[in-house]
C-alpha positions in Angstrom: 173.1 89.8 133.5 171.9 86.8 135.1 168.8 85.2 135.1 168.9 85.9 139.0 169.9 89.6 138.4 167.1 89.7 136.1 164.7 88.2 138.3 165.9 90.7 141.0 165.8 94.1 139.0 162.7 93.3 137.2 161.2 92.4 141.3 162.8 95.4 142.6 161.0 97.7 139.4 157.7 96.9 139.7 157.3 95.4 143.6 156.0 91.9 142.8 157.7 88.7 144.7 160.1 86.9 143.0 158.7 84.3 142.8 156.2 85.6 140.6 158.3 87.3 138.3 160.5 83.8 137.7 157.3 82.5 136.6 156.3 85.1 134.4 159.5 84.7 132.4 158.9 80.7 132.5 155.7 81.9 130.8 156.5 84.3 128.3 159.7 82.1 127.4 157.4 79.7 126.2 155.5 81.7 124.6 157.8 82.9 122.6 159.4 79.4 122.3 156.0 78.4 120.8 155.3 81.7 118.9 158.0 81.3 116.8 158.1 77.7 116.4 154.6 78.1 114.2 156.7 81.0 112.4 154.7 83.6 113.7 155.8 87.2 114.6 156.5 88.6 118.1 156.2 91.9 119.4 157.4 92.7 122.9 156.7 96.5 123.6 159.6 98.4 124.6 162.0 95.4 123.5 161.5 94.9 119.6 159.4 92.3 117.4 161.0 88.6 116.7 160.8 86.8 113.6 162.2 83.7 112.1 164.0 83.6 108.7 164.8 80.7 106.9 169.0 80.9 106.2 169.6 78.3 102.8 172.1 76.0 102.4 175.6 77.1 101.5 179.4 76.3 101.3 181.4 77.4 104.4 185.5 76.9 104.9 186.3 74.8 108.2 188.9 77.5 109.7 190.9 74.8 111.3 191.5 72.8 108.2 190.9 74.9 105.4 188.3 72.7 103.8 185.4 73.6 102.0 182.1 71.9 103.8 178.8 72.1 103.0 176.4 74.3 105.9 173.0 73.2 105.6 170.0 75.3 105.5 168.1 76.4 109.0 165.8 78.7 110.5 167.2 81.6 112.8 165.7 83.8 114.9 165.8 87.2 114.7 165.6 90.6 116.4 164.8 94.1 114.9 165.0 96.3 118.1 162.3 99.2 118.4 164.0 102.6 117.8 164.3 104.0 121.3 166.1 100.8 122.3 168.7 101.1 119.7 169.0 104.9 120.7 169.4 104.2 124.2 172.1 101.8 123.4 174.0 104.4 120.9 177.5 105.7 122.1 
């Protein structure tokens, strides 16, 4: 999906412009952006809670090459998905 097709569906749901739904999502992506950039957690109800974790440094093999390399250490962001996401998603 889109960010347009997003826009749309989420405009369509609830019957505000689109306008004001692209600037919700501005919003709420930077909060996010900034919620997690001071390592707090994030809960977005009916979508899951986001975290960061710090990954540490570690040998990796260059697939192209063969040769060993060193990855450094970094901070990802995860996703644990509430419980009637994941089941929805279930085959």
């Amino acid at each position: 999906m889109t960010k347009q097709e997003l826009i749309d569906a989420i405009a369509a749901e609830s019957g505000y412009p689109k306008i004001e739904v692209e600037r919700i999502l501005l919003a709420q992506a930077i909060v996010v952006e900034a919620t997690l950039r001071d390592k707090w957690e994030l809960v977005l109800p009916g979508v899951g809670k986001f975290n960061t974790e710090q990954r540490p440094a570690r040998k990796g093999r260059n697939p192209s090459t063969g040769q060993m390399i060193d990855i450094p250490a970094k901070t990802i962001v995860k996703l644990k998905a509430v419980k009637t996401l994941r089941d929805a998603v279930q085959r």
